[in-house]
Each structure stands twice: as C-alpha cells, then as structure tokens.
N, C-alpha and C positions, 0 to 999 in steps of 0.2 A: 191627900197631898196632890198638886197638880204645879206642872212646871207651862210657863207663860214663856214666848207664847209657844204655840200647839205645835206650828211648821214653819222650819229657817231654812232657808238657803243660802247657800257659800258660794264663792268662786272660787274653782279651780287653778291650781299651778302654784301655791303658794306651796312651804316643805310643813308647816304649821298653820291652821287656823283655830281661830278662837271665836265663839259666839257663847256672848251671856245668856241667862235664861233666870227668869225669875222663880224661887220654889217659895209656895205658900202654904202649909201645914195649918188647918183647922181641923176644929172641934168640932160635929154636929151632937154632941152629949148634953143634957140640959142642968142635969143634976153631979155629975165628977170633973175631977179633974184628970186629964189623961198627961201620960208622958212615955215617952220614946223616942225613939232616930227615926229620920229619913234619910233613903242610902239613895245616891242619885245613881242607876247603870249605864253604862255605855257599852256599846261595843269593844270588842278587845281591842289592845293597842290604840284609845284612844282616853281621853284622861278627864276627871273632873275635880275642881277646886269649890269650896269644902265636895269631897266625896260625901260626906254625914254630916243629919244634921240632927243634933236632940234636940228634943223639945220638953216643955211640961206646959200643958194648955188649961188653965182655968174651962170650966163649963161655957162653951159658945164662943172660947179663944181662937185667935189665929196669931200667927207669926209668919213674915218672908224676908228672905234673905237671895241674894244672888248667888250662882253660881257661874264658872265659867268651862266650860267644856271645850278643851284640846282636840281639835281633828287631821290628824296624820295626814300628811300631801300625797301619801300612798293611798289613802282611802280610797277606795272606786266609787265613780257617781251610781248614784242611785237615793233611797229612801234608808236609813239608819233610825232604828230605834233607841231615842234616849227616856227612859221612865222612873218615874221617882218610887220607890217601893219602902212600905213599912216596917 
C-alpha cells in the first residue's frame, strides 16, 4: 500500500486544512488472490476520509481510491507522519 504523493505541504493560519492523497493497494502475489483493509494513520487530532479501505486483489491486482486528510490549524509546523498500514 503506498499513499501519492510522498511530501505535501500546507499553509499555515487556516483553523482546518485538507490535502488529498492518493492510496493504491497492490498485489505482488502471482498465483492468489488476497483481501483486506488498508487503515490510513494520522496523527492524533487530525482526521482521514475513508479512514479504511478493503480490498480483495485478484493475482497482480491493484486498486486506488482518494483519500482526504483533515489538518488541525492548531497543528505545529514541522514534518507529520501520515502511513497507510495493512
């Protein structure tokens, strides 16, 4: 699972911002099919639309879907980890 792209950056002083990110869930299996969620994380206090995502992947499938991730205007600058986990 990998979220597109890698590093965003925002402008500050807003009380809400929002930046999409693309999540794309592949297969490298040659012979099953696999299925599960992907849970998008954020830091606390800040929010993501869809949070999860299932999947079921045919052999050498993929699927992406957007998500939109909420950042608090309280947030402080710096580097925030958002990661997509299986």
């Amino acid at each position: 699972a990998h979220l597109h792209p890698r590093q965003v950056s925002v402008d500050a002083g807003a009380d809400l911002r929002e930046v999409a990110l693309r999540l794309t869930a592949a297969s490298d299996c040659t012979d099953v099919a696999l299925a599960g969620a992907v849970e998008v994380v954020c830091p606390d206090g800040w929010s993501v639309a869809p949070a999860q995502l299932p999947f079921a992947l045919e052999a050498g499938g993929h699927l992406e879907t957007d998500v939109v991730v909420g950042i608090p205007g309280n947030a402080p600058a710096g580097r925030h980890p958002v990661r997509a986990q299986l």
